[in-house]
N, C-alpha and C positions, 0 to 999 in steps of 0.2 A: 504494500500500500504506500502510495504517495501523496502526501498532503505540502502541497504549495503555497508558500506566505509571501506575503510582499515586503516583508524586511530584506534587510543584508547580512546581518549578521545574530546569530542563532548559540543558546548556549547550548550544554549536554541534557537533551531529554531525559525524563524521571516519569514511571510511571507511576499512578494512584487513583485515589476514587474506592469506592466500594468495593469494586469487585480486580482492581487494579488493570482498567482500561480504557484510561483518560490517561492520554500523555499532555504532560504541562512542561511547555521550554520557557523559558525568559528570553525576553527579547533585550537586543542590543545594535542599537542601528545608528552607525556613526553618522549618517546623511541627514540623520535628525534628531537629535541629545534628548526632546520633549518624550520618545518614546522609549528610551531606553529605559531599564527596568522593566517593562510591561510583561503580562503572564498570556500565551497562548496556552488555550486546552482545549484536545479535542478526543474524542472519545471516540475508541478504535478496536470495536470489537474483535474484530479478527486478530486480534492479538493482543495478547494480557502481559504483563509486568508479574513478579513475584513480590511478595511480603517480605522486608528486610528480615534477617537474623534478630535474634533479641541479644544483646550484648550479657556475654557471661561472665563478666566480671569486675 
């Protein structure tokens, strides 16, 4: 699956959501500093994310 944004620059996807298939990037677009920071999320069934480890220690 391909999903096309109209920024330039994209950080590392992370998946989550309920059932872990919404991926959310942050956006990072030097052509316009107003949007930087911003959260795309788009929810993508055909493919799930796993649930982090729980930290054992």
């Amino acid at each position: 699956m391909t999903v096309k944004l109209s920024v330039q620059w994209l950080t590392v996807p992370a998946f989550g959501g309920r059932d872990f298939d919404t991926i959310y990037v942050t956006i990072v677009n030097s052509d316009d500093p107003a949007e930087d920071g911003g959260v795309f999320a788009q929810c993508v069934p055909v493919v799930k994310g796993l649930p982090e480890a729980k930290f054992a220690g």
